[in-house]
N, C-alpha and C positions, 0 to 999 in steps of 0.2 A: 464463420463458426469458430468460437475461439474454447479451449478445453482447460478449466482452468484443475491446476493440482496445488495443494499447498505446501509446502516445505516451512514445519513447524521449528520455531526454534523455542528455548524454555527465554525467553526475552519481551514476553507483552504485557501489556496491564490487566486491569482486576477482569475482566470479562472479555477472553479469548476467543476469539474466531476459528471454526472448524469450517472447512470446505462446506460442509450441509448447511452453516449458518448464511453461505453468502448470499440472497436472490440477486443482486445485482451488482454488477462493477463498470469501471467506468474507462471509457479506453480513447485512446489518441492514437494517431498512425501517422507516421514521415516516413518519406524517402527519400536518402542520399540524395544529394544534389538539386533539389527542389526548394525552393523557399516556403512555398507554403504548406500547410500539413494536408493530406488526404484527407484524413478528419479528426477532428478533435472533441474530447470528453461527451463520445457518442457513449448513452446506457446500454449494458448487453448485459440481459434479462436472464433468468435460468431457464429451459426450456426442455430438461432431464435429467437425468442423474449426473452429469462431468457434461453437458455442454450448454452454451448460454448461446444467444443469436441478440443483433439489435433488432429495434422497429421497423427500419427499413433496409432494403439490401445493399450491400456496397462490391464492388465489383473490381476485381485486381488489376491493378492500372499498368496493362502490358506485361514485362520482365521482370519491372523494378521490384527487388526486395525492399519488403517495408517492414518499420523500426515499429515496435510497440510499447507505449507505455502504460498502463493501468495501475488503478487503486481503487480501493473501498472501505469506507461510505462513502457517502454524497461530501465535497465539500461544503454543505448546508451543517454537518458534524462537526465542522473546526473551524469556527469563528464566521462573524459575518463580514471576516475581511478576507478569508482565503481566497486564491484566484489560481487560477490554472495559468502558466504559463510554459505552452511549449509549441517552441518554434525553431527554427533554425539558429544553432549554437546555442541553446538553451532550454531544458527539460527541467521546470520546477513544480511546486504546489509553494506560493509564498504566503506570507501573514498566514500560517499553519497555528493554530491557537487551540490548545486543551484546555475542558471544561473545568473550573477549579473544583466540583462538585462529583465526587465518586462514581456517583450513579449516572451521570450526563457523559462521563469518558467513554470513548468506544475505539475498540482497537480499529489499527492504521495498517494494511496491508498491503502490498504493493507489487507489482511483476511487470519484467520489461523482456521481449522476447523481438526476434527477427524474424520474419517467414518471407516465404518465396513464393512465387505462383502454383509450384509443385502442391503445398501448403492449402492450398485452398479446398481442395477435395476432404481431407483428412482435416483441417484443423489446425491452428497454433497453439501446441503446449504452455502452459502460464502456470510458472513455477513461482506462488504468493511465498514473500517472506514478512514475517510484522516488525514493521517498524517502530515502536512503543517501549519503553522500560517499565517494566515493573519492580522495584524493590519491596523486597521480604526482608525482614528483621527477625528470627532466632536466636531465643537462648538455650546452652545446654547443660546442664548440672549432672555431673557422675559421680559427685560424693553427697550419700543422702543425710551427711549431717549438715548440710547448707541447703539454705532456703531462698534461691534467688526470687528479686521480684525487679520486675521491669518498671520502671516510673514512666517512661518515657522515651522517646527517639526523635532526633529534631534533624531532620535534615535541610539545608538551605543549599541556596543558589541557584536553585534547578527552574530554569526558564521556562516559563509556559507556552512560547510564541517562537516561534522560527519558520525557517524556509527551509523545504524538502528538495533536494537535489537530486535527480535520476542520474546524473552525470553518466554517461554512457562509455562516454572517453578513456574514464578512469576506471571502467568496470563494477564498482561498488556505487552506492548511494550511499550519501550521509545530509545531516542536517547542520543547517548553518546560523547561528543564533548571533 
């Protein structure tokens, strides 16, 4: 049972995600010392107001504390080159590709959390933060003998394709284009 909460920041694209909005996320789980993951980009459904479960049960493998990493949507949302990749010394989503198309973009949310066996009764808290920029363009005019008018705003360079880094190491996540 995993509890997800979101930690909004004003930083996503045109059509924002609310906790109510999410039915599904998608989660991964390692633990230290292990090469292979316990599981990977298993779907955990919603199944109440703040808790989601997967399809099938998974079961806390002894003491070990396990690492989690989740996001939402589906990587079917970002490119049909996106791939999961997390395994031991490396937690990505690569070939991360937005839609050039307004209405096809969908915010990118993500949470990474520890639990421990203790954890299993109660739940792992999944504190989402969005990953996505949105820029807004404002004009303001305080003398009303001027009449601004906007022609245009052209902004470049802004990459549509990279790879999302959970880097766990370093504390923060960033993307790497």
């Amino acid at each position: 049972t995993l509890f997800p909460y979101t930690t909004l920041f004003r930083s996503t694209k045109a059509q924002e995600s609310q906790s109510a909005d999410i039915d599904v996320f998608y989660v991964s789980a390692r633990s230290d010392g292990h090469q292979n993951n316990y599981f990977t980009d298993v779907p955990y459904m919603r199944a109440g107001n703040d808790m989601f479960i997967s399809s099938m049960p998974y079961y806390w493998p002894g003491t070990s504390q396990l690492q989690f990493f989740v996001y939402t949507p589906s990587l079917d949302d970002f490119g049909q080159d996106a791939e999961l990749a997390i395994g031991a010394g490396s937690q990505k989503i690569r070939n991360f590709t937005i839609a050039s198309d307004l209405s096809g973009q969908k915010d990118f949310l993500v949470a990474e959390a520890t639990g421990s066996k203790e954890s299993q009764a109660t739940g792992v808290e999944l504190n989402f933060e969005h990953k996505l920029a949105q820029i807004e363009v404002h004009a303001k005019n305080s003398n009303p003998g001027y009449a601004i008018s906007i022609r245009g705003v052209k902004i470049g360079g802004m990459p549509s394709k990279a790879d999302f880094d959970f880097n766990p190491a370093a504390g923060t996540s960033e993307w790497m284009v």
